[in-house]
N, C-alpha and C positions, 0 to 999 in steps of 0.2 A: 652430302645431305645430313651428316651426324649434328649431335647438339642442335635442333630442329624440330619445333613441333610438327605434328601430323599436318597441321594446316601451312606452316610455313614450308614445309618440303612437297607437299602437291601445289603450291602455286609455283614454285621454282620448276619442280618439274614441266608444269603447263606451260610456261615461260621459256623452257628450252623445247617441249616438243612443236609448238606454234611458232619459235625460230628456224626449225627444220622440216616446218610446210606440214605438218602431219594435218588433216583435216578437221576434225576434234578435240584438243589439245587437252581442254579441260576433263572431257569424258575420261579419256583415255589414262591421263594424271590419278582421276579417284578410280578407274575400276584395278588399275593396277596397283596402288594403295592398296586397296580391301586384298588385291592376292597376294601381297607380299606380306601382309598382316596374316593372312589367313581370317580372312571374315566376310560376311555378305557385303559386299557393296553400298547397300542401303544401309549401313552401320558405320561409314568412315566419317560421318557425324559428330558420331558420338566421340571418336578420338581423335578426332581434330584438333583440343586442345591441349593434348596430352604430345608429350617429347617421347619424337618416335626410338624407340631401342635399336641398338648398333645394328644387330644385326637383320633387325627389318630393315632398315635407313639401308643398309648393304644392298641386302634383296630386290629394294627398288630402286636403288641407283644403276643396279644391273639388267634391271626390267626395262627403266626407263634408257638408257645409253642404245637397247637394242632397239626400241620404238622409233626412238632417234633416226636408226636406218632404215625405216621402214618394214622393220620384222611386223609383221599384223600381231592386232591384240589378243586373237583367238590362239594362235599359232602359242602366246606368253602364257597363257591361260591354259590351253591345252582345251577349250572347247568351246561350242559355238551353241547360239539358240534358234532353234529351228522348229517352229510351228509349236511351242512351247513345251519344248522338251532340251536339254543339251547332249549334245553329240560330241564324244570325243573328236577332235581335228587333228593334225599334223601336215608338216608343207609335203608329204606323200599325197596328200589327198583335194580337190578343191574345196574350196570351204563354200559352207551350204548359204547362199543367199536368200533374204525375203524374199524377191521377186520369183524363186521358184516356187515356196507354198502356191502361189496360183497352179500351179501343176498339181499339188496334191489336192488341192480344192475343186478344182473340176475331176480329176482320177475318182476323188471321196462322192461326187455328185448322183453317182450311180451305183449299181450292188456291183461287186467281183467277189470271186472264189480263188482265182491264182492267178498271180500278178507276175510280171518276170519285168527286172531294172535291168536297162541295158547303160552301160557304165557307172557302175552302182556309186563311185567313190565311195566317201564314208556312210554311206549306207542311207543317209537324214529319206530318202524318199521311200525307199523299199519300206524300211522299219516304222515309218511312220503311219504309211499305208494299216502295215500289219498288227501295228498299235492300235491304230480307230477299227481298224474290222477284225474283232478279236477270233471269227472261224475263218478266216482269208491264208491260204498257204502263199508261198513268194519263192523265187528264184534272184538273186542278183549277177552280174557278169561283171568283169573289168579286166582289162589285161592286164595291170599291176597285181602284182602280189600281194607288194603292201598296201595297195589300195583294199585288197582284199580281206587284209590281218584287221586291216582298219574299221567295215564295215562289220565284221564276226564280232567285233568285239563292242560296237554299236546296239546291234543284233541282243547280246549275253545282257548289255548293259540296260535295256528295254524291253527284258523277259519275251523276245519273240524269237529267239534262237533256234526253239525245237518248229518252228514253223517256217525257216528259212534254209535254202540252200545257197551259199555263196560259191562259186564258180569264179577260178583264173579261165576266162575267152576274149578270142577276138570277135566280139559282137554274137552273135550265133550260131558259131564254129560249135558249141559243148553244150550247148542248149535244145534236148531233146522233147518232146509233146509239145501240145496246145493250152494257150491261155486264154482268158477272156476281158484281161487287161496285161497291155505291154507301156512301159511307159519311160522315159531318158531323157537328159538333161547332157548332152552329148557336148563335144566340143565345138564350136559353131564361131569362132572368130577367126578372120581369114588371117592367115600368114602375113599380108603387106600392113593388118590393124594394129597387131601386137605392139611394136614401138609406143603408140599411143596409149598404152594402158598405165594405170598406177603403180608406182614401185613396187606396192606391199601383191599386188599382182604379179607382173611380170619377175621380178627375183623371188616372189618365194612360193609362189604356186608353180604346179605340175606341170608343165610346158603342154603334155600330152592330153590334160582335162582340157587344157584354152583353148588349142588349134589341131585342125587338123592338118597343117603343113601346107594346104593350098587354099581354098576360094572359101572355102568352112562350111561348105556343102558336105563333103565327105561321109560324113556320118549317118546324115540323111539320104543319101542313096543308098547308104549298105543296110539302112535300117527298113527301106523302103522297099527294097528288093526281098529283104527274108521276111516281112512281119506277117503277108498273108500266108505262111507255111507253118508258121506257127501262134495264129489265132486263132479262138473256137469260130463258127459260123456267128456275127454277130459280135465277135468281141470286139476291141476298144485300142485302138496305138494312141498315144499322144506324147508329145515330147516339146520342150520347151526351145524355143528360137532367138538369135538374136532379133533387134528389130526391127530388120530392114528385109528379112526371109520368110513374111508368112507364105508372098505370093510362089516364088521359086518353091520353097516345101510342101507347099499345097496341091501344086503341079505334080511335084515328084510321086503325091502320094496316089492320086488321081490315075496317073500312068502305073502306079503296082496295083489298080483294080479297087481300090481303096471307094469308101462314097459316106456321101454325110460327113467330107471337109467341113472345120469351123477352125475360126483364127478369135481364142480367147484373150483381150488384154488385159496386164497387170493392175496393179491400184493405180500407177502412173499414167494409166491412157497406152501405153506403150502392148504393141502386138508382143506375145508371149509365151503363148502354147497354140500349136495346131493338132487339133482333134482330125482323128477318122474313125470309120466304123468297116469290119470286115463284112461286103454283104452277105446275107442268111440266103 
């Protein structure tokens, strides 16, 4: 890509990532421009007509060759945006989707005091939580560690650290008292879907965030069984679902004593979180 203006190396770039199926080709060409310039995104405009320097032209040859195999863009970037804020990422962690904000927007819908994430990954829900309800304390859990290094450092990077407690558990093996919001984004795709997933999915996210190794229930029963021992009278579980599990989750939650089921969907029409409430 040397001796090449800015504009004539993001078309070439776009030109090979749309030879290798990437799904954006164009997007992806200029936001990796602006990182390997080091500049806002909304600035590769401006130097579009300018000959990009060796060692930028370097940096995005190497950015772009990795996209090429479906390294995700967040993962080159090093971070993601989530309910308008960015959250540091890495392939340690799942990276924070739109379609979960619906979870935090129904969580936001109502007042909490202490909130506990059950598989926090990088942290985008807990933190975010703790962001908008600036007197809200929070718990999060994860079995990874670096899942865990990952959200603390979320946590630091969005001033809510002194009101977070991060925790290595298995679900609610190390999580002691009562909340009056619990809320997870768990792993929920059955072991036989996986094949069917996108590249930048299936090789470079967490294998342990996607599945839980059988029907993608899993998580939902374990979450189902502890949540009334650790809600206040009155508090709030909700956790976000694929979309084919409001009715199965709904059940499950019904059967741990659960009441005041609801199945909220995304912007897509698509079933997305199941709400319960622990009765008073």
């Amino acid at each position: 890509m040397s001796g090449q203006t800015a504009a004539q190396a993001m078309a070439a770039a776009a030109a090979r990532l749309r030879a290798a199926g990437v799904p954006d080709p164009a997007r992806d060409a200029r936001l990796l421009l602006a990182h390997a310039a080091r500049i806002e995104a909304s600035r590769v405009t401006l130097i579009a007509p300018e000959d990009l320097a060796p060692e930028i032209a370097e940096r995005y040859e190497q950015l772009i060759a990795l996209r090429a195999v479906r390294v995700p863009v967040s993962h080159l970037l090093g971070e993601r945006e989530f309910y308008g804020r960015r959250f540091k990422v890495s392939a340690e962690v799942l990276d924070p989707r739109p379609e979960t904000e619906t979870l935090v927007e129904v969580a936001l819908s109502a007042p909490f005091d202490r909130v506990l994430d059950l598989g926090t990954g990088s942290g985008c829900i807990l933190v975010t939580l703790l962001a908008e309800r600036p007197t809200a304390t929070g718990m999060g859990v994860d079995l990874s560690e670096a899942a865990c290094l990952q959200a603390s450092a979320n946590a630091v990077l969005h001033r809510v650290a002194e009101r977070v407690n991060i925790v290595a558990s298995d679900w609610f093996e190390r999580v002691g008292g009562r909340f009056d919001l619990i809320v997870s984004n768990p792993p929920y795709i059955a072991l036989a879907e996986m094949q069917g997933l996108a590249p930048e999915v299936l090789r470079h996210e967490p294998e342990m965030a996607l599945t839980d190794g059988g029907d993608g229930l899993g998580a939902y029963r374990r979450i189902a069984a502890g949540a009334p021992d650790h809600l206040v009278p009155g508090g709030r579980l909700m956790v976000e679902i694929g979309p084919t599990q409001a009715l199965t989750v709904s059940q499950l939650f019904e059967a741990a004593g659960l009441s005041g089921i609801r199945v909220i969907p995304d912007l897509d029409g698509r079933d997305r979180v199941v709400a319960a409430i622990l009765p008073e």
